[in-house]
PAMAR-621635 format. One line per 8 residues: number of its first residue (from 0); their letters; for each residue x, y, z of C-alpha. Coordinates in steps of 0.25 Angstrom, whole numbers. Last residue first. Example, Ala and Ser with C-alpha at 12.3 -4.5 7.8 and 13.67 -1.06 7.14 Angstrom:
1	sa	55/-4/29  49/-18/31
END
This chain:
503	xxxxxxxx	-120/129/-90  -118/113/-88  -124/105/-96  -133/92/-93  -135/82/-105  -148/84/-111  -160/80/-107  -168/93/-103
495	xxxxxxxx	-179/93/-96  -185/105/-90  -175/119/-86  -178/132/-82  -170/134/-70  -175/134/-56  -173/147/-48  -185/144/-37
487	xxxxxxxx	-182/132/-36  -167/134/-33  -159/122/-39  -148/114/-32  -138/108/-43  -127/98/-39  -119/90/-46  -111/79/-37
479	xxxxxxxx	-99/72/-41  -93/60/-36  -80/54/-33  -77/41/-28  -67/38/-13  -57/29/-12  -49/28/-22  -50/44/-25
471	xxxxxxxx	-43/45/-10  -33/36/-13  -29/45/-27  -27/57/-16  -18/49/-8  -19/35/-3  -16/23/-15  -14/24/-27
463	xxxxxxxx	-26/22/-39  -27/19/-55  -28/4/-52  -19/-7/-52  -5/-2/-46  8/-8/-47  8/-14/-61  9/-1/-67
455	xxxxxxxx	9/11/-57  11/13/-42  4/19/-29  2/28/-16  -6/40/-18  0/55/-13  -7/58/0  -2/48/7
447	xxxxxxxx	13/49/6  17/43/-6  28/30/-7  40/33/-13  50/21/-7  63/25/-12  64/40/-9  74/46/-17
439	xxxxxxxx	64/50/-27  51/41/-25  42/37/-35  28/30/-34  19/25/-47  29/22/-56  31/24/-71  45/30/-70
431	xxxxxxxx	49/42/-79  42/55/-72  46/51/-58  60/47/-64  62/63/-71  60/67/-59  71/60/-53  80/62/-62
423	xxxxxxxx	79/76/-63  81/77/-47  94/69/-48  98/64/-34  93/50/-36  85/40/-32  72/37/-41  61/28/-34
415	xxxxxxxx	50/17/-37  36/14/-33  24/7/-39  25/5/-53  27/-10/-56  28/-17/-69  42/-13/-72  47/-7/-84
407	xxxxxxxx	45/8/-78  55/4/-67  65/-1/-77  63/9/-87  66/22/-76  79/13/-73  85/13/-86  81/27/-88
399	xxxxxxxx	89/30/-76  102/24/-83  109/12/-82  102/2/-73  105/-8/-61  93/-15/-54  96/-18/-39  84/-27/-34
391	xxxxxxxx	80/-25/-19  74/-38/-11  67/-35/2  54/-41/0  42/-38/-11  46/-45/-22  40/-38/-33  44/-44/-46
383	xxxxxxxx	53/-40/-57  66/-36/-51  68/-49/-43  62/-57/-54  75/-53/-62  70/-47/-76  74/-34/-73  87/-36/-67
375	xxxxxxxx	92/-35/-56  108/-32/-54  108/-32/-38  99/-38/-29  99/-34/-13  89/-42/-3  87/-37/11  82/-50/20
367	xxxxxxxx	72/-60/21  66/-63/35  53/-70/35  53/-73/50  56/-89/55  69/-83/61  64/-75/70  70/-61/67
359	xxxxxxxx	84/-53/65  84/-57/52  98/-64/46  95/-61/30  101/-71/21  89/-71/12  91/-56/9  102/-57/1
351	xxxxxxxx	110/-42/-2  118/-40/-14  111/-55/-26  115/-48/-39  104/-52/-49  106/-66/-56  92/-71/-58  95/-81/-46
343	xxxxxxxx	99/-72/-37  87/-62/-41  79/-77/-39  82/-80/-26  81/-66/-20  66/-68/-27  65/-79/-18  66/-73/-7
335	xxxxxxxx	55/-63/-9  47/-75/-9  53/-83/2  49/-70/11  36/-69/5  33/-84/9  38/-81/22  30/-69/25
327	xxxxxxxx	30/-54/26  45/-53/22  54/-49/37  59/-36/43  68/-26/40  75/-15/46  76/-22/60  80/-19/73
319	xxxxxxxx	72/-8/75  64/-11/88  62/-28/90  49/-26/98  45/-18/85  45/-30/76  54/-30/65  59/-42/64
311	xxxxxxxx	71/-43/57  81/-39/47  92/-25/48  99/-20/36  112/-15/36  115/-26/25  106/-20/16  113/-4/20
303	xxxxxxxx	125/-11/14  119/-20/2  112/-5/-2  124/3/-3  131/-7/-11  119/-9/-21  120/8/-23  135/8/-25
295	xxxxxxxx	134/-3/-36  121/4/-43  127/17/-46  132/17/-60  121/16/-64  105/16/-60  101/8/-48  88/2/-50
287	xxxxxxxx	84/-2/-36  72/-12/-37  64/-18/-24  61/-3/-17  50/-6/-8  36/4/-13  27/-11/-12  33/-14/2
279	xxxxxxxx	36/-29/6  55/-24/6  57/-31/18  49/-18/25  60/-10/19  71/-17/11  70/-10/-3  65/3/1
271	xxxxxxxx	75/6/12  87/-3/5  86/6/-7  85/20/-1  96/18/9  104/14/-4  97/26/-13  101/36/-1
263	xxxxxxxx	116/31/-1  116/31/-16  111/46/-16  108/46/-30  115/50/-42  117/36/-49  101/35/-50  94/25/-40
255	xxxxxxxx	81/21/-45  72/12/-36  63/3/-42  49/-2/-35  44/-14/-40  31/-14/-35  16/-23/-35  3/-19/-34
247	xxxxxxxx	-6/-6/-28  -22/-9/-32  -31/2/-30  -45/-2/-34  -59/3/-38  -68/-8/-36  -79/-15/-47  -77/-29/-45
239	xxxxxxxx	-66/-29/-60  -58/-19/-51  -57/-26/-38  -53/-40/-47  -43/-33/-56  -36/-23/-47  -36/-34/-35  -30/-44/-46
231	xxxxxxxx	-20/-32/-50  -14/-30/-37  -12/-45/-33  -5/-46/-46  4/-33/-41  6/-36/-27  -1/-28/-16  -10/-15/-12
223	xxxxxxxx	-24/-14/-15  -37/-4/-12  -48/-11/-17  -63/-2/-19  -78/-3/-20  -79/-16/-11  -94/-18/-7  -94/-26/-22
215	xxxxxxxx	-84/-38/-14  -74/-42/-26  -61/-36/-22  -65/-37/-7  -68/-52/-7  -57/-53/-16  -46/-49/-6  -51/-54/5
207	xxxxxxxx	-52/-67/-3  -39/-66/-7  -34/-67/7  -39/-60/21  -41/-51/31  -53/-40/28  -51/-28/36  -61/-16/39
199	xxxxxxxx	-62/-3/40  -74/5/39  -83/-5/43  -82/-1/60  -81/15/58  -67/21/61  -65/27/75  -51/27/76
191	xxxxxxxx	-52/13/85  -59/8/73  -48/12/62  -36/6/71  -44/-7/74  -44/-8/58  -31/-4/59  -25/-15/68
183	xxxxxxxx	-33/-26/59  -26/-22/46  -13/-21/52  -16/-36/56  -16/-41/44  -1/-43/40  1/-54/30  -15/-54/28
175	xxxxxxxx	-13/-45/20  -23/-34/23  -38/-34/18  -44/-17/21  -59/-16/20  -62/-1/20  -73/8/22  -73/21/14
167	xxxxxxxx	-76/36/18  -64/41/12  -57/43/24  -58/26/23  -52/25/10  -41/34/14  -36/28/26  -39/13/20
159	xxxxxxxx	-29/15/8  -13/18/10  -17/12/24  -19/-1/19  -7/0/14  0/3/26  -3/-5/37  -1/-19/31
151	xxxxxxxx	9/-15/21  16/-26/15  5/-37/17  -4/-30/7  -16/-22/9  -31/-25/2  -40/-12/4  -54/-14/1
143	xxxxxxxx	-64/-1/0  -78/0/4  -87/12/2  -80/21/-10  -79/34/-1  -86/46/-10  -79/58/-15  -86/72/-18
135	xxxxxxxx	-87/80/-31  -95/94/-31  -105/99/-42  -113/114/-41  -123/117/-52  -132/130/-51  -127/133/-66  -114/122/-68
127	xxxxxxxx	-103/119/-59  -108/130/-50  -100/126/-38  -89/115/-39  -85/107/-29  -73/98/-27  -74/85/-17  -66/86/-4
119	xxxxxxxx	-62/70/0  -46/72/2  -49/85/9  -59/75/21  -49/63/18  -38/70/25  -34/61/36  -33/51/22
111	xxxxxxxx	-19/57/23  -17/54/38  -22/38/35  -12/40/22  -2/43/32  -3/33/43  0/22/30  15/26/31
103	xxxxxxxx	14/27/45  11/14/46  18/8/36  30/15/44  28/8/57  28/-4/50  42/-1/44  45/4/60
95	xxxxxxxx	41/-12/64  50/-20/54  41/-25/43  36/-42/46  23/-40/41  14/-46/52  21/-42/66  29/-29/58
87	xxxxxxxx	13/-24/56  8/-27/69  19/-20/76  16/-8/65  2/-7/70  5/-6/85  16/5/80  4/13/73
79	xxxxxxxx	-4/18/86  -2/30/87  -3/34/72  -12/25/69  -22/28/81  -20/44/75  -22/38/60  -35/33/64
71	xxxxxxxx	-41/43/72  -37/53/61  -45/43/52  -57/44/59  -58/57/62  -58/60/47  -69/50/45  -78/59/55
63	xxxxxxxx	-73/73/46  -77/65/33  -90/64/36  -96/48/38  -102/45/25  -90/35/20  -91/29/34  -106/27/33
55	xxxxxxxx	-106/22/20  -93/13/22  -97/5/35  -106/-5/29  -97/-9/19  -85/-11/27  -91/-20/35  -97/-27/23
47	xxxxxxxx	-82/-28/17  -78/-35/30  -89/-44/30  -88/-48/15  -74/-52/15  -76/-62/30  -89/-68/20  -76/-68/10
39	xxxxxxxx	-68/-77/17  -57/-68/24  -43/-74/30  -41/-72/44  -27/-68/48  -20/-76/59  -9/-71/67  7/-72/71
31	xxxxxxxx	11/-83/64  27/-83/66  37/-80/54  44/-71/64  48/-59/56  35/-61/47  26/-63/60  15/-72/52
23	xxxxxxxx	0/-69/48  -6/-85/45  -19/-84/38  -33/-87/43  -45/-94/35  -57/-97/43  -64/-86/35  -77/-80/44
15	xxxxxxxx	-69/-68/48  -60/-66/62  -67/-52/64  -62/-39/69  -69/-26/72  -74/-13/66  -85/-19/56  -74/-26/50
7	xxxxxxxx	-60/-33/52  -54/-46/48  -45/-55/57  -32/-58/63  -31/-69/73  -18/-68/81  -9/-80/81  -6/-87/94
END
């Protein structure tokens, strides 16, 4: 029997008015495991009306209460994450200590927004002009949406809501519905933690979720993370209603590897960033650029720690048996699989072939191995579009400059990395390439939480990251107040006087 999974607001669950559901399937299974309700927008409009109410008086409440709440919240997280995790590997398929991980990952922006009260300080400035004093302070938006991909069901919200709700806001958080359940779990979190019913909410749905918040008027911002053209429409369409947004796209993220470099390191490196979580992260590796003469040895290396590799449910009854786990769904499976099909066909060298993959699973799961490609080009569809699933594309170059044009040619900026053991090089890459995350021996650079968390070109649409300081400004709106207390009995000589204000 499937489980019903359903919307969230005013502090409980609620199955919605939509009689449209969505099949949520046990990706190492291929069973059907729930049932997500798909919002109409009257479902839309009661979630955001939830969240509307709430804000004021949340946004209000002193900063000292709201701090409470959220050390509540990340104690409860903290002991209680593995139950999220299991319900993360159940719906998206990652081997339970990767799940562990997205936890954990996310835990540290709900510890960095811990800080809200320093975060939110205004500047004041005494005597700014004759009996003058003027201070800056920073307001809460009201109501925020937050629309989560698949990859990260835990995570990525937790890049945003954290923050946006130590800021004084209240939050409307529309998961995939590949993986909703997360969603469901922490809004159950935030109540037990003493959060205030409205203040987080969460609409289930598909594009009409989606639009509902991108268009509803009580919506003044959209926090975003997914494909590139997905991306760009919620830029567009949240912009043109009025709403700041953050909108983080598509990747292509290149690894360099210079001929001084720890080969052994680069290797490990390689098979870490390009086959975690089946390779459905927005920072995974998909292009090695290997600069000459090296590239022979370094291939090599990573076809033997490939074959070492371990594919199959991850589920924590099964322990560590596996490294990898399956694709999300079938159809994304067959996708990735047929971008193997085509790098065969378009001539690149075929090292590892993860459609012959023996999974230690069901049978009927979404299983699709480790894929190597040698000699890509830059025209092969397998270099030029993000494919999201385990497939890593060897591209062999000359020279370093050879390898900084190639990453600043492509459309994406997200995230990319230098190894080497050539200090000077490697500074001089974080000056040359035009990308919005670097890492220097580390193959997947994503920030800590109080540095921001995103890309450049065609990988960001808007001028804000995620978390950090720039997270904080997202979500809150300066102001500046003049002040000017006058004694009665020392009034200056003064009248009308329609001129433009000067300061003396």
């Amino acid at each position: 029997m499937s489980t019903a999974i359903t919307h969230w607001a005013d502090g409980s669950a609620f199955p919605g008015e939509s009689d449209l559901w969505a099949d949520v399937t046990n990706p190492a299974t291929g069973r059907i495991t729930g049932r997500v309700a798909l919002a109409s927008r009257a479902d839309a409009d009661r979630v955001i009306a939830s969240a509307r109410k709430a804000a004021p008086a949340w946004g209000r409440m002193s900063l000292a209460r709201r701090t409470q709440v959220l050390f509540a919240f990340r104690e409860l997280l903290n002991a209680r994450k593995d139950e999220l995790a299991v319900l993360i590997t159940a719906e998206h398929g990652k081997v339970h200590s990767d799940a562990v991980g997205e936890i954990s990952r996310g835990q540290e922006v709900v510890e960095f927004a811990c800080g809200i009260a320093h975060l939110l300080k205004g500047g004041h400035s005494e005597g700014a002009s004759t009996g003058i004093d003027v201070h800056s302070k920073r307001d809460p938006l009201g109501v925020v949406g937050i629309i989560s991909p698949f990859n990260f069901p835990a995570m990525v919200p937790m890049w945003f809501f954290p923050v946006a709700i130590a800021a004084g806001n209240a939050v409307v958080l529309k998961p995939s519905e590949k993986d909703p359940s997360a969603a469901l779990w922490i809004a159950s979190l935030w109540k037990e933690a003493g959060l205030p019913d409205g203040v987080f909410n969460v609409l289930q749905g598909d594009k009409v979720a989606v639009d509902a918040l991108l268009e509803s008027p009580d919506v003044a911002a959209i926090s975003f993370v997914g494909s590139t053209p997905i991306a760009e429409y919620v830029y567009e369409s949240a912009s043109r209603h009025g709403k700041r947004v953050q909108a983080l796209g598509g990747a292509k993220n290149h690894m360099v590897v210079l001929p001084d470099a720890d080969l052994d390191l680069a290797a490990d490196a390689a098979v870490n960033a390009g086959y975690g979580s089946a390779g459905e992260r927005c920072m995974a590796i998909s292009v090695l650029v290997a600069v000459e003469p090296i590239a022979d040895d370094l291939v090599a290396r990573i076809a033997e720690r490939t074959a070492t590799l371990r594919i199959g449910d991850g589920s924590k009854e099964r322990g560590d048996a596996s490294d990898m786990g399956p694709l999300v769904t079938r159809a994304h499976r067959d996708r990735v699989a047929g971008f193997i099909d085509s790098g065969e066909a378009a001539g690149a060298k075929l090292v590892v072939d993860g459609r012959d993959v023996v999974a230690d699973g069901d049978q009927e799961g979404f299983w699709l191995g480790p894929t190597l490609f040698d000699h890509v080009a830059a025209d092969m569809e397998i270099y030029t579009e993000e494919i999201f699933g385990p497939v890593l594309s060897v591209v062999r170059v000359a020279t370093y400059d050879e390898a900084v044009a190639l990453i600043n040619a492509n459309e994406y900026g997200n995230g990319t990395a230098i190894f080497t053991n050539d200090g000077g090089a490697a500074r001089r890459f974080e000056q040359d390439v035009e990308v919005g995350m670097i890492g220097v021996n580390v193959p997947v650079p994503v920030p800590v939480a109080y540095y921001s968390f995103g890309g450049w070109k065609r990988s960001l649409f808007g001028d804000t990251h995620a978390h950090g300081i720039e997270g904080v400004h997202f979500f809150t709106r300066g102001k500046v107040v003049t002040t000017r207390w006058i004694n009665p009995a020392a009034r200056p000589a003064g009248g009308l006087e329609l001129g433009f204000p000067q300061n003396d």
